[in-house]
N, C-alpha and C positions, 0 to 999 in steps of 0.2 A: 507477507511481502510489505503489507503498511507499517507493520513495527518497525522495518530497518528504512523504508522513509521515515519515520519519526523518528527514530533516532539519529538519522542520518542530518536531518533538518535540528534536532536539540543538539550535537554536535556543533552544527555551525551558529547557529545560533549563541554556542557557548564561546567560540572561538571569536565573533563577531562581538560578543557582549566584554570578552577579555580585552581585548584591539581599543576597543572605542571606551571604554567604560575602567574596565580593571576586575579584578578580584579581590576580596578582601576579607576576612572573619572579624576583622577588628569594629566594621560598622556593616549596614545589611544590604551591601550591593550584593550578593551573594542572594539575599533572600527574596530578592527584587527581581535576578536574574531566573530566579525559578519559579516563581509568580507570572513573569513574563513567558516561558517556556512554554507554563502550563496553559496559560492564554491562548501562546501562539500555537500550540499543537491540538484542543479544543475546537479553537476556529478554524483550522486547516483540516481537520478530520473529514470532511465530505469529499474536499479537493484530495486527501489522500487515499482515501479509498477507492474515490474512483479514478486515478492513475495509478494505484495501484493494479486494479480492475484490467485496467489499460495495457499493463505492460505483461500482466501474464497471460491475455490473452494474445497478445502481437507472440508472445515467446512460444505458448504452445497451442495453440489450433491453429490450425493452415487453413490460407485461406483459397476459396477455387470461386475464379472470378466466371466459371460458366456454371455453377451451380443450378440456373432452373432450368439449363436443357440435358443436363447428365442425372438431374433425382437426387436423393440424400443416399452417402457410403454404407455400402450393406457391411451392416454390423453384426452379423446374426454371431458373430464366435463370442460375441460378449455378450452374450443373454444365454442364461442357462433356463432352460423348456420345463425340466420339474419345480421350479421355483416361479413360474412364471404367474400363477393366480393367489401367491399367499398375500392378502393384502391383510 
């Protein structure tokens, strides 16, 4: 999930850096813009992993707001009994 924010964010970043700046092979705004990329996706790595973190848990754990007077959901179909002391 963090990779397609990072890409999603080097994306704009590319589109933003096109707009304001330009593109060019002829001199190194290109290698500036990737310099900078690598920067900004470096120093946003904490922030994107955890909204990362964030959004796949809002997606898949449910949440039950009376949790400590109904106990944790009996799981027992997902634990298999013969497997249960190979550590």
């Amino acid at each position: 999930m963090s990779y397609m924010l990072a890409v999603a964010l080097s994306v704009a970043s590319a589109i933003a850096w096109w707009v304001l700046i330009g593109f060019s092979l002829q001199d190194n705004r290109f290698v500036y813009w990737i310099i900078f990329n690598a920067l900004l996706l470096v120093s946003l790595q904490p922030w994107l992993m955890r909204f990362s973190r964030s959004l796949w848990l809002s997606w898949f754990v449910k949440y039950d707001p009376n949790w400590s007077s109904r106990g944790p959901m009996d799981v027992s179909e997902r634990i298999n009994k013969d497997q249960g002391d190979n550590w």
